[in-house]
C-alpha positions, -999 to 999 in steps of 0.1 A, spaced: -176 -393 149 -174 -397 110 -176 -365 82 -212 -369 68 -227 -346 39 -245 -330 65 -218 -315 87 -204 -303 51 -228 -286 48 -232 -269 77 -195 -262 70 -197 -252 42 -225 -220 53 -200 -215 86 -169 -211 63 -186 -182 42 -195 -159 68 -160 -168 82 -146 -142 103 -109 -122 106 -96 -124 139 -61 -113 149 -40 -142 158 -3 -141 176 16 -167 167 47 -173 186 75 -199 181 106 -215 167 111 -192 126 125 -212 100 131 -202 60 128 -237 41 151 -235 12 140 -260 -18 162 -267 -48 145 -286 -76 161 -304 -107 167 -336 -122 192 -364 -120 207 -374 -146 239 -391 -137 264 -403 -110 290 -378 -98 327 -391 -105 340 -376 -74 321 -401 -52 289 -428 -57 270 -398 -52 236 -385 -77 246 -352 -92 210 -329 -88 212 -304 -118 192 -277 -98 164 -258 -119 146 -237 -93 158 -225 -58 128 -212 -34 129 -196 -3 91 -205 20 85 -195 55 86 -227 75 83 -234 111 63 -210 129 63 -186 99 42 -218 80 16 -216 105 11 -178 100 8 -179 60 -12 -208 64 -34 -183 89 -29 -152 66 -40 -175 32 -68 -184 53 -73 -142 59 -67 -138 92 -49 -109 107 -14 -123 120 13 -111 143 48 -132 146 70 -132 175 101 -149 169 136 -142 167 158 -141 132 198 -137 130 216 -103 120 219 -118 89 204 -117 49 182 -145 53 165 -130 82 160 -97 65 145 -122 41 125 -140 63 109 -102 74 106 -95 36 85 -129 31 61 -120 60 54 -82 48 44 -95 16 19 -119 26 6 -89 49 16 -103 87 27 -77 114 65 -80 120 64 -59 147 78 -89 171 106 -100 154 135 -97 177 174 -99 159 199 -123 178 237 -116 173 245 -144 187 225 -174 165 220 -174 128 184 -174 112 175 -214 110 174 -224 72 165 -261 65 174 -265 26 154 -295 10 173 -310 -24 148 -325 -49 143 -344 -77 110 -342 -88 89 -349 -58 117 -368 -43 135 -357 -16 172 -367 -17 190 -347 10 179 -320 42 205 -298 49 199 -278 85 219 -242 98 209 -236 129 223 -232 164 201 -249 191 210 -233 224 182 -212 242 183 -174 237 199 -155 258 184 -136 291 182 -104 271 167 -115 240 141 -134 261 133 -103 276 122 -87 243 107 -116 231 83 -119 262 74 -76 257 68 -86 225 45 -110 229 25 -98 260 20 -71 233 6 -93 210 -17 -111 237 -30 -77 245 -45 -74 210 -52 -107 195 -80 -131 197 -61 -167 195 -21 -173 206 -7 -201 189 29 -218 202 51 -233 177 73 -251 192 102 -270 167 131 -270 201 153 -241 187 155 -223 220 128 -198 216 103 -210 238 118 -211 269 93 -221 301 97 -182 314 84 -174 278 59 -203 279 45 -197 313 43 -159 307 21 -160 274 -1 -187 288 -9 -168 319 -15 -136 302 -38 -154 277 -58 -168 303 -62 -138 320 -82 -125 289 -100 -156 283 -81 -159 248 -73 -193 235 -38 -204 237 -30 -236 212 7 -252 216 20 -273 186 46 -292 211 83 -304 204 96 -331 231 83 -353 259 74 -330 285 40 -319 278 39 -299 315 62 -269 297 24 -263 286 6 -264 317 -26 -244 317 -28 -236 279 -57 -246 259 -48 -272 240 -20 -291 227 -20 -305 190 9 -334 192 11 -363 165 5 -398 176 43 -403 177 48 -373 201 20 -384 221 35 -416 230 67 -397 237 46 -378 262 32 -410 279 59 -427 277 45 -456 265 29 -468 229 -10 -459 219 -14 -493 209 -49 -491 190 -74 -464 182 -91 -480 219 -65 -468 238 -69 -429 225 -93 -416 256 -74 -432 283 -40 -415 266 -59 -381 260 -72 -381 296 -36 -389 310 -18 -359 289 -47 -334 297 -42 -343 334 -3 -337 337 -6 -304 316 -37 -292 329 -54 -288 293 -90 -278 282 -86 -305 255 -63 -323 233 -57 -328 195 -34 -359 180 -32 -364 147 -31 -396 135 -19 -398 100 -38 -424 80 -64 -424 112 -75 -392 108 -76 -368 139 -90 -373 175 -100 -349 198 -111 -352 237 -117 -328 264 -106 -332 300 -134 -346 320 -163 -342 294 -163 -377 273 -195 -358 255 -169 -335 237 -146 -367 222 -147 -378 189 -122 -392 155 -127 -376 123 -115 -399 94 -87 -391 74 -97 -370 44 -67 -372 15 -73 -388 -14 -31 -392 -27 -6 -380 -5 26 -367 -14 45 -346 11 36 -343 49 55 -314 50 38 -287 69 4 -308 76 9 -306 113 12 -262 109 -17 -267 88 -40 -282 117 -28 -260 144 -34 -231 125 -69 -240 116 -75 -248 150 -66 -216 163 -83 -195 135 -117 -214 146 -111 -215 182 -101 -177 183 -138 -172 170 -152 -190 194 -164 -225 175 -169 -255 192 -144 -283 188 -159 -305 168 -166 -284 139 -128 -268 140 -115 -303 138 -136 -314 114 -124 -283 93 -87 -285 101 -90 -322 90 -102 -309 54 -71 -289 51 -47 -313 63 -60 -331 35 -56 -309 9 -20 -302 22 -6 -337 18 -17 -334 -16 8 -309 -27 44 -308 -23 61 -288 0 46 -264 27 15 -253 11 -9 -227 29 -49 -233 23 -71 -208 12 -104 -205 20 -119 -206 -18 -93 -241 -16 -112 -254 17 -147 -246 2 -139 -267 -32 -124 -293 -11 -159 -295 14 -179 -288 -21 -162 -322 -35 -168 -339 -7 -205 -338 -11 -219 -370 -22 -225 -377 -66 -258 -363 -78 -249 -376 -113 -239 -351 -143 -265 -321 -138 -247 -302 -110 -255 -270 -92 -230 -243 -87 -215 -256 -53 -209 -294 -69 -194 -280 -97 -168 -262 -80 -162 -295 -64 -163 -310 -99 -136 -293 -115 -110 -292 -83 -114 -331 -81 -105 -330 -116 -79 -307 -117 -59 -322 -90 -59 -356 -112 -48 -336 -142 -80 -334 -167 -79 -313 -194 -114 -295 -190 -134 -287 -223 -162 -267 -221 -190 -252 -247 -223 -237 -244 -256 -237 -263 -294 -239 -262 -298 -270 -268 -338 -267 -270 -343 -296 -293 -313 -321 -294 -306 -333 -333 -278 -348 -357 -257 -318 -352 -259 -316 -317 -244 -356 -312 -216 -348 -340 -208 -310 -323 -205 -324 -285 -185 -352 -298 -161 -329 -314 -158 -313 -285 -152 -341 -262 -123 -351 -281 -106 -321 -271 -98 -328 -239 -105 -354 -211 -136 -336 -192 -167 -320 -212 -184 -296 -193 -217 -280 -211 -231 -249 -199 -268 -247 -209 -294 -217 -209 -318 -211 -188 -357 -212 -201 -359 -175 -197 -326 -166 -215 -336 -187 -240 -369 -167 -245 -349 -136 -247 -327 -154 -271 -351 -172 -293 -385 -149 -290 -413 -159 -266 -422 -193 -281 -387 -207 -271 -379 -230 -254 -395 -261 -266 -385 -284 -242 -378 -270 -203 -346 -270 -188 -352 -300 -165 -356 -317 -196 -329 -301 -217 -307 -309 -184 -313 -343 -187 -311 -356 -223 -277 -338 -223 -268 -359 -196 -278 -387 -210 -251 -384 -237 -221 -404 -231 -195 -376 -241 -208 -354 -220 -194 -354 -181 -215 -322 -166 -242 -300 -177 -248 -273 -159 -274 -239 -167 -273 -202 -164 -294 -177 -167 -271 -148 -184 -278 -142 -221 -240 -152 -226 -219 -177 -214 -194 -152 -197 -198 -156 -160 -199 -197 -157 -163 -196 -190 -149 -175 -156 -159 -200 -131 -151 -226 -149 -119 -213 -165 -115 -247 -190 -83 -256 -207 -104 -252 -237 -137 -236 -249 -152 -250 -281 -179 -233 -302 -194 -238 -333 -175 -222 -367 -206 -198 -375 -191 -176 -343 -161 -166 -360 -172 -139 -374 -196 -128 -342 -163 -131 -316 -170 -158 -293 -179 -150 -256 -152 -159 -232 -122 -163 -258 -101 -129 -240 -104 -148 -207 -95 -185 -218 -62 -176 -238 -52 -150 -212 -51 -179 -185 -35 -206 -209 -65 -218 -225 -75 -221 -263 -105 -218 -283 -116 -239 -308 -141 -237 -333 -159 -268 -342 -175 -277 -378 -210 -273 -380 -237 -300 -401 -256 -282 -429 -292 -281 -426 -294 -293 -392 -311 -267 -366 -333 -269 -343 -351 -238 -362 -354 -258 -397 -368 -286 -373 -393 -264 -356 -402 -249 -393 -406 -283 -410 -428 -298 -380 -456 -263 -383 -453 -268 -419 -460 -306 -421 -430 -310 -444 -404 -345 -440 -365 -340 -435 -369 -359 -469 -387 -331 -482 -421 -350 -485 -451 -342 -468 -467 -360 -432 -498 -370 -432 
């Protein structure tokens, strides 16, 4: 099955009446350490690049990814997982009180030091992956609190998720545990998997494994896309799955249930640059899971989940999607209605142009009658920047404006002669007396209007600077109004000043 405008759509109206379950997420906790800098030269010591580090961030990775990208996404989250008596795992526990998760599962080991992965970069390049970790299984009594903890968490929560990155955590006893429980409640249990025995999993859900780890499984290549529903069928059998998930990169995603073909389908691939893959895989389970736990159907979580993996692989890093994210990302996707765009496509407007780097003018106006001044302002402004958006008002602000004679020409028609100009990119109307509401939607790099509002403050100009923005007033051509063209045309009087006859 292919994404269509339709299913956007219907997407679209599903995602803003979007729910909060509780989710438990349970699995292998990671910090991810980047430091960023430049390269600059060659260290003497050894043929080695010297990185002149600028910035040093800590991120939750591993399991802890899936949860912010479940907590960006406003769900209520609960992490099981076990940290090391150590700073970075009083870090790690600092990280997932801010974003607002329930810590109330995180079990200190002695014995095993909190798993840091520290990424060296240089600009978006990665140069080196340093690892601390200690990969034996936990011991008999930390597995002990781990499982309380999470039959706790099962007891509560609408969706279980199972991160598993091999660092001991999820032993089978732990495995086997949650998954019963789960069932027992009817509550989804999704398993992102680590390794080539899929059966550690029997009985949960649904398992979300890339195409590389699905061949693992099977022991054999997936040699085509025509080969996916005999795979699927194979790895659903030997774990006893409802369905299964595998990404497939460039491919897009691919979904089956066991014994119902009707409930199959591959949803394109949805990036439009991709950067860093970092993460995409935590990104798709936990959408899964945030869908599933509310009960959607299959189809329409996976054609979501594909949305975000695709803004993911767009950023660097781990990079958790919001919901406003996901909707600009669905609004884009909508297919061109030219330059007069509603609310919706302009959302998706300005994201697409954001994310290529525009710089986004904006101005406002009337624009009852277009004249002289009106080519030579919008020009102005277009020159500005590398996106001109014009916001236009509506026939009845104009009234309340102008007096009850106003507008001349409706704002279909206004619409479209502005859109007809070649320096302008959007036009959009509102019906506010000021500009105010669409400057804060739009939030443009810069806001032009004309000189004569210098003195009146111009609407908007607070909100712009305070976000980076700058306003600029543009010159204004004497004698040309649409009022002194209104006033000559009643009075029979030429621009030349002669008479019409």
């Amino acid at each position: 099955m292919n994404s269509n405008p339709i299913e956007n759509r219907l997407l679209e109206e599903r995602l803003t009446s979007l729910g909060n379950p509780r989710l438990a997420i349970i699995g292998d906790l990671i910090m991810d350490r980047y430091m960023i800098g430049d390269v600059s030269r060659i260290s003497p010591e050894a043929p080695i690049p010297v990185l002149a580090v600028k910035t040093n961030e800590l991120r939750l990775g591993g399991a802890g990814n899936v949860a912010a990208n479940l907590r960006a996404m406003e769900a209520q989250v609960e992490v099981v997982g076990v940290v090391g008596d150590d700073g970075l795992g009083r870090a790690m526990r600092e990280e997932f009180e801010a974003i607002g998760a329930t810590v109330d599962g995180l079990v200190i080991a002695n014995d095993r030091p909190t798993i840091e992965k520290t990424r060296m970069m240089s600009g978006v390049q990665q140069m080196l992956r340093v690892d601390r970790e200690d990969l034996k299984s936990i011991t008999a009594d930390v597995e002990a609190k781990v499982i309380e903890a999470a039959l706790a968490a099962v007891s509560r929560c609408d969706g279980i998720v199972l991160s598993d990155y091999g660092k001991g955590l999820l032993t089978v006893k732990v495995i086997s545990t949650v998954i019963a429980a789960a069932r027992e409640r009817g509550v989804p249990v999704l398993v992102d998997p680590k390794g080539s025995d899929f059966t550690r999993y029997r009985g949960a859900t649904l398992v979300t494994p890339n195409r590389k780890e699905a061949e693992l499984a099977l022991g054999r290549p997936i040699p085509d896309l025509e080969s996916l529903p005999v795979a699927a069928d194979e790895l659903t059998a030997q774990a006893e799955l409802d369905l299964i998930v595998i990404t497939l990169s460039a491919d897009g995603i691919y979904f089956r249930s066991r014994g119902n073909p009707k409930r199959e389908g591959r949803i394109p691939a949805v990036a439009r640059a991709v950067y860093d893959v970092t993460g995409a895989g935590d990104t798709v389970v936990s959408q899964l899971a945030l869908y599933l736990a509310l009960r959607w159907d299959i189809a329409d979580a996976v054609a979501m989940a594909n949305h975000a993996a695709g803004v993911v692989v767009e950023r660097l890093g781990t990079h958790s999607v919001t919901r406003s994210e996901l909707m600009a990302r669905l609004m884009a996707s909508r297919p061109k209605t030219g330059k007069v765009l509603g609310d919706g496509d302009l959302a998706g407007a300005i994201e697409e142009w954001r994310r290529k780097g525009k710089r986004i003018v904006f101005t406002n106006g009337c624009f009852d009658v277009i004249h002289a001044g009106h080519v030579s302002y919008l020009r102005f402004a277009r020159d500005k920047g590398d996106v001109l958006i014009v916001g236009v008002n509506s026939d009845a602000s104009v009234s309340r404006l102008k007096g009850p004679t106003r507008p001349v020409n409706c704002i279909e028609d206004r619409l479209q002669v502005l859109a007809a100009m070649e320096m302008v990119d959007a036009v959009v109307s509102f019906e506010a007396d000021t500009p105010k509401e669409i400057i804060e939607r739009v939030t443009p790099d810069v806001l032009v209007k004309g000189e004569d509002w210098a003195d009146k403050g111009v609407v908007g100009r607070e909100w712009v600077e305070s976000h980076g923005g700058q306003v600029v007033l543009a010159p204004v051509m004497a004698g040309r109004s649409t009022t002194s063209i209104l006033e000559r045309a009643k009075s029979g009087e030429r621009a030349d000043g002669g008479e019409t006859h």
